[in-house]
N, C-alpha and C positions, 0 to 999 in steps of 0.2 A: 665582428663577432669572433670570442675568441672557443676555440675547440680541442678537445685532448685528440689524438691520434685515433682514439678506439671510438669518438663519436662520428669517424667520416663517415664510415657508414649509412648508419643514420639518416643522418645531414642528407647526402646523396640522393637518398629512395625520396624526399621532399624535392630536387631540383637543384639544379647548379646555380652560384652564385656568380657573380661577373668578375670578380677577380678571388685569389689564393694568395696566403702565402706560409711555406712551408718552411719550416727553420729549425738546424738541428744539427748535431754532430754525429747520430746514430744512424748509421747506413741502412741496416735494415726496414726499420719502421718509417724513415724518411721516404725511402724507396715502395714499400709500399702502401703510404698516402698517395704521393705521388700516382701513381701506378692505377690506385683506384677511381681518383681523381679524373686522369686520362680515359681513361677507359666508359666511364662515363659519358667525358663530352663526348667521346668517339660515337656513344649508342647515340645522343641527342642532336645526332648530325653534324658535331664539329671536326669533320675531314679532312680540314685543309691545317697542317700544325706549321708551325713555323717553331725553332730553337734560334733566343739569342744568347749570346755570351755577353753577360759586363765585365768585361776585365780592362784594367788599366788603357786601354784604348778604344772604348767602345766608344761608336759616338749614337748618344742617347735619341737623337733624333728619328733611328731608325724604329724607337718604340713605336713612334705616331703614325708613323710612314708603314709600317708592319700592320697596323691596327686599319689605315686606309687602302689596303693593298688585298682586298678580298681575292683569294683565288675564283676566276670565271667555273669552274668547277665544283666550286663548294660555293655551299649555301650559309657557312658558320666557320669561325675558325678556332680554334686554340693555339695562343701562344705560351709559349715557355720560356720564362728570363731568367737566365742561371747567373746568379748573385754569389759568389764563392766567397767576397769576403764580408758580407753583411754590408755594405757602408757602399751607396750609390754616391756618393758624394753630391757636391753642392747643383752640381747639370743632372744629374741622376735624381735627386730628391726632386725636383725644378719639371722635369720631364713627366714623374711617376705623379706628381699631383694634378700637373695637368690633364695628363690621361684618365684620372681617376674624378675628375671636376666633369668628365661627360664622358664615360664610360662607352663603347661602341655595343650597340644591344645583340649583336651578332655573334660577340668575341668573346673568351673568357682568358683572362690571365692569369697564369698560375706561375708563380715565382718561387723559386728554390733554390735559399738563402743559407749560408753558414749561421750556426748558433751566433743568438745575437742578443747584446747584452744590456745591461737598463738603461742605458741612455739610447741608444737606438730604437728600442721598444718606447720610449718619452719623446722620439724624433717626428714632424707634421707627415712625414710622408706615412711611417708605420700606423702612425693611430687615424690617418686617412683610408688605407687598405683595410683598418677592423671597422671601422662604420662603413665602408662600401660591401665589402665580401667576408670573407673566414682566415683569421691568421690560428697557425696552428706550429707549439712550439715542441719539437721533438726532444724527449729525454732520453736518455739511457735507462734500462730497464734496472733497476735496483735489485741487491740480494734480495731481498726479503720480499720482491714482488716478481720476481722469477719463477716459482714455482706456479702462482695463479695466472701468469702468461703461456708457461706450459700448457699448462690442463684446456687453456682456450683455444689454443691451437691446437691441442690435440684433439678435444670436442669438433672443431672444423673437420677433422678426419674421421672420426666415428671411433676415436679411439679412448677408452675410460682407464686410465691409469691406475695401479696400488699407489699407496704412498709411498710406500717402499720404491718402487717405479719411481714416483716422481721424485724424490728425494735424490736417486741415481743419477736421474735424469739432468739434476741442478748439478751435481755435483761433476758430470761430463761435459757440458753443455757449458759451463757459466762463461758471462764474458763475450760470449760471439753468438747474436742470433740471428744471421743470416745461417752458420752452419747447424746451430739448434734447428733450424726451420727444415734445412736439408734432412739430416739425422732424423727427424721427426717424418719426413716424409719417406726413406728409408725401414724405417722400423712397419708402418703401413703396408707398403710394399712385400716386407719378407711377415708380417703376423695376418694380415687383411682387415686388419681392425677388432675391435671390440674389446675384452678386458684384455689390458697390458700389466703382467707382474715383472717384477725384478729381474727375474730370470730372463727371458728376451731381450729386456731392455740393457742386460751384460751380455750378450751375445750377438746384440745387433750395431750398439751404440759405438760409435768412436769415441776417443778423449780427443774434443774437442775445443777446450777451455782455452780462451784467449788471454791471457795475463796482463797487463800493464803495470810499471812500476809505480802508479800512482796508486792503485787499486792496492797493491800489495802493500803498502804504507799505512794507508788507512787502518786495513783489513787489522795490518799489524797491533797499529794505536788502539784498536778496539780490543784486542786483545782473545780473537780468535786464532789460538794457535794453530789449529787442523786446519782453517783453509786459508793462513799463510803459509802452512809447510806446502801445501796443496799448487798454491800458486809461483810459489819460490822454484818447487819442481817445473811446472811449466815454465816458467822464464827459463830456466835453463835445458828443457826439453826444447824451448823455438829456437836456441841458439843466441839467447843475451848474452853479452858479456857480462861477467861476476861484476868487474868496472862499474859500470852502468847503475849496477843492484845498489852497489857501495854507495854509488853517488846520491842514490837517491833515500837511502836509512839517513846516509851521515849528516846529507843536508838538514832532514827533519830533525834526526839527533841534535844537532848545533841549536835550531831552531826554540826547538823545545826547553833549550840548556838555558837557553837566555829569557825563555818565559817564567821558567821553575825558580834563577836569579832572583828574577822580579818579584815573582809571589812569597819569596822570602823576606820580602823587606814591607810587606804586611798589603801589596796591591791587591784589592780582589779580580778574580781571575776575568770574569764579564771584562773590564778594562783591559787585560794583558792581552785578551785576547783581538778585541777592538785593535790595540796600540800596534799589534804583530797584523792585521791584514787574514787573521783565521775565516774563513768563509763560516756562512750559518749550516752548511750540511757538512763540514768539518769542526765542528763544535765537539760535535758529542765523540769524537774516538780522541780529539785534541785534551778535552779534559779528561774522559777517560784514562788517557796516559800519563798527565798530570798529578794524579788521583797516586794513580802505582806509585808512581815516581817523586813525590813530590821535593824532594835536594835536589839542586843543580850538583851536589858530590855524585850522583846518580847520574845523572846525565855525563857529565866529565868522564866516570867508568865507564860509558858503554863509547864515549868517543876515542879512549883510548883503546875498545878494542877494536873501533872503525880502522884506526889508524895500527892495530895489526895486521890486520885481515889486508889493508893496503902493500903492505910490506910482504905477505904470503902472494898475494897476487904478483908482484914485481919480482918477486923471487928474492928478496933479501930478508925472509925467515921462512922458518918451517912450518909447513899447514896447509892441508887443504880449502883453499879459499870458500870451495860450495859450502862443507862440512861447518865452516867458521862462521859463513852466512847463515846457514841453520841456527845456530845456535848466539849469534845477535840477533833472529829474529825471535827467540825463544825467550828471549829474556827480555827484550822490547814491549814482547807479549805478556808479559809476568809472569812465563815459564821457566825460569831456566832450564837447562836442560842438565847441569851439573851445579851440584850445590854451593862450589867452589869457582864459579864459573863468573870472566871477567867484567861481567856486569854485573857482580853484585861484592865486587872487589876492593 
């Protein structure tokens, strides 16, 4: 049975299932399924835990051997098989159906796996674990569903947000919600709960915003200026190197050069983007900036001012790299930020 993150709950107050499995890339929300999960079997008498590791040497045997190995103290147990890179391989898959062809009535298995990808979700052992128990695939919590993640956490506290608040709150917050969660339990702490305006929530909130260059790309492609400028700042508030930024504009810049070629020569774009390996939740900022942009003359300006901004970094011109970074990303964005400015050159 397959489950969002927000229905363990749920799920739980009905009874536990004989096996779990959790899969995800996102630490917080991974952590607490998990967490609820445990906690649980703990109330339902499962005392005795055992952790295994499958890493490159595990020998899988020990699942069966774990599962026949009742502690004389407990009455039930829970195990946990930490799966880091999704892929039990051929003793692993061989192991995990066995156990799962007579599940022990005592035990619950909860496994907690790296994001894992369509062929592994098509694999006998995964679609074995969703007819026996609950798989459940962890996301990242997206812009535009951050603020209703807010408000539910913050309703957990007794605390009722302005919009103005929560707005702030996205806007501090984005990116890291282990530290949202902190920050959020913070702001409780110094207001006691109840209505939360703006005002508190700039006086209590850190900038907490996590950045990734990938996020910053997209963000860009779509063509929101303010929270690429937003995030370019944090990259360079965590301490990225400018390098780094570069490599990852210019990559996409090139990318894009060679798709915008193509659709010059009458492709429709559904193909180019098929032919290029464009993911389906990169569609819409990929054609988005396709859209802006549609020359590869256009694309060719903005790699020549990649390969400025390279040369300001190395010190073989004049410029400040951050300031040059702004403003490729200004214009990436369909801002420029000068009218004369080398992406539109």
């Amino acid at each position: 049975m397959k489950l969002r993150a927000e229905q363990i709950p749920a799920h739980l107050q009905k009874g536990l299932a004989p096996v779990y499995l959790i899969s995800g890339d996102e630490p917080f929300q991974l952590d607490q399924a998990v967490g609820a999960i445990r906690r649980q079997a703990q109330q339902q008498g499962h005392t005795d835990r055992q952790v295994l590791h499958a890493d490159a040497r595990f020998d899988w045997h020990s699942l069966g051997a774990s599962a026949a190995n009742l502690s004389l103290f407990a009455e039930k147990q829970l195990i946990e098989l930490r799966l880091p890179t999704g892929k039990p391989g051929a003793e692993g898959s061989k192991a995990l159906l066995a156990y799962l062809d007579n599940p022990p009535a005592d035990t619950v298995l909860l496994i907690i796996s790296a994001k894992l990808d369509k062929q592994q979700q098509n694999s006998k052992w995964y679609r074995a674990i969703d007819r026996a128990g609950v798989t459940v695939a962890i996301w990242p919590i997206e812009a535009a569903r951050l603020p209703a993640w807010l408000k539910q956490r913050m309703a957990l506290r007794e605390m009722q947000p302005s919009e103005a608040a929560l707005q702030l709150l996205v806007d501090r917050v984005e990116g890291n919600l282990l530290a949202a969660d902190q920050e959020l339990e913070k702001l409780r702490l110094l207001t006691g709960g109840g209505a939360i305006d703006a005002e508190q929530v700039a006086s209590a909130v850190a900038d907490s915003a996590r950045y990734d260059l990938f996020s910053l790309v997209d963000v860009t492609l779509s063509g929101d200026l303010g929270r690429a400028q937003r995030m370019l700042s944090g990259l360079r508030a965590e301490g990225v190197e400018a390098i780094l930024v570069l490599w990852a504009l210019s990559r996409e810049i090139r990318a894009l050069a060679a798709m915008a070629a193509e659709l010059e020569t009458g492709r429709p774009i559904a193909a180019v983007m098929q032919q290029h390996r464009v993911w389906d939740k990169r569609k819409a900022p990929v054609g988005a900036a396709l859209r802006r942009y549609p020359r590869a003359a256009d694309w060719q300006a903005l790699l020549r001012h990649c390969r400025h901004i390279d040369f300001c970094i190395k010190g073989q011109a004049a410029g400040a790299e951050w300031a040059e970074l702004l403003q490729l990303t200004a214009a990436l964005a369909g801002t420029p930020l000068f009218e004369s400015g080398r992406a539109t050159g």
